[in-house]
N, C-alpha and C positions, 0 to 999 in steps of 0.2 A: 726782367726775367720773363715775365708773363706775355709781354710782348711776341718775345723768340719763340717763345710754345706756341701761340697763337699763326705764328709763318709757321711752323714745322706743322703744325697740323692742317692749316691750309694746303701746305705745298705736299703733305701725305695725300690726302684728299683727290689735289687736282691729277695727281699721279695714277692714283687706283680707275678716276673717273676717262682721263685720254688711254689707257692703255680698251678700254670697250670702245671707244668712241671714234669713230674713223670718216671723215668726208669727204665727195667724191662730186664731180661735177657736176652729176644728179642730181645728189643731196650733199650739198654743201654742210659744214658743220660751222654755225652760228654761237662763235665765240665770245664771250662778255671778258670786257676787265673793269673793275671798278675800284676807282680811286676814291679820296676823301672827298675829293671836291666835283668830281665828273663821271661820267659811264661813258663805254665808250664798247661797239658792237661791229664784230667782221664776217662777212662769209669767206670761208676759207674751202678751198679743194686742195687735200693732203694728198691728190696723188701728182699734182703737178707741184705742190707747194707755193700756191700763187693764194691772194685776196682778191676773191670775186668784189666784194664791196664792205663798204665799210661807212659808219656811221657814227654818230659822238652829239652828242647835246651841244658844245660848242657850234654845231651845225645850225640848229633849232635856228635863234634870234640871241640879240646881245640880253644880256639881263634885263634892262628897264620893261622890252617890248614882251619878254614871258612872261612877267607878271599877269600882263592883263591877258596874253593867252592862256597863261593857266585857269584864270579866274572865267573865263571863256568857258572852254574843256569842264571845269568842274563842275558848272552850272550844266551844262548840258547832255554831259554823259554819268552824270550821278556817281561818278566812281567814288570809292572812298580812298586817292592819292593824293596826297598836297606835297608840296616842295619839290624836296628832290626825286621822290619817286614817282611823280608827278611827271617831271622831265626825261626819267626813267621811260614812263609809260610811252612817253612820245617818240623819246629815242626808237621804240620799239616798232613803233608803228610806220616811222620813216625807213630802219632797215628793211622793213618789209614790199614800203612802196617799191623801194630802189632793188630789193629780188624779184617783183613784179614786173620792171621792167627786162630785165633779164631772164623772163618766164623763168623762176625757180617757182617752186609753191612746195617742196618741203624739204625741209630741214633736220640735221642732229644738232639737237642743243647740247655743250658745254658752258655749262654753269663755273666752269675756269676756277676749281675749287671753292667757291662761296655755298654759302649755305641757300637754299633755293628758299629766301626769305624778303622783304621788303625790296629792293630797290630793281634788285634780280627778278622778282617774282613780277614785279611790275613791268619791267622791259618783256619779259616772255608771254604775259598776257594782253600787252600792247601788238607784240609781233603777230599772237594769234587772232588776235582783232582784224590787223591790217591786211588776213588772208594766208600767215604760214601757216601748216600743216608742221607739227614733232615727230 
């Protein structure tokens, strides 16, 4: 039961949040969905209905070679991310690369109903890293 409540108020959420949130060539609106196991991030332009680009941690490296990127990353940029959000973080900063080369430089974030907490939080501060502009 607690489950169901937990999608209905997600799916309230992501409702209230896309009817303000609109992207457009320009500004593309940078979509997140996150699964149990993976994040996965698009630029979308709503007036043609197309995916400018798109991005997913599956991208990054297979498992065995994150580890030691992460352990990389963590030593270096003092973040306080480990694991998933960690991978999060990176995700973020690769959607970013790949609107750079498409000269985007800002964006509308869709937080795709999640709460703009942990792993979410980490992808948009990775993106802001890599050079987007909210």
């Amino acid at each position: 039961m607690k489950r169901k409540e937990k999608l209905k108020k997600k799916i309230r959420r992501h409702k209230r949040i896309r009817v303000k949130i609109f992207g457009t060539s320009n500004r593309p609106r940078l979509c997140i969905f996150r699964s149990n196991k993976h994040i996965y991030a698009q630029l979308i332009d709503d007036e043609k209905g197309h995916v400018l680009e798109a991005a997913s941690d599956l991208e990054i490296t297979s498992s065995s070679t994150t580890r030691k990127i992460q352990k990389k990353e963590k030593e270096k940029e003092k973040k306080e991310f480990s694991g998933k959000s960690l991978t999060a973080f990176q995700v973020g900063k690769l959607i970013s690369q790949k609107a750079q080369k498409k000269k985007i430089e800002k964006v509308v974030f869709d937080r795709g109903g999640y709460k703009y907490h942990g792993r979410v939080k980490a992808l948009a501060e990775g993106a802001r890293e890599g050079g987007l502009r909210f």
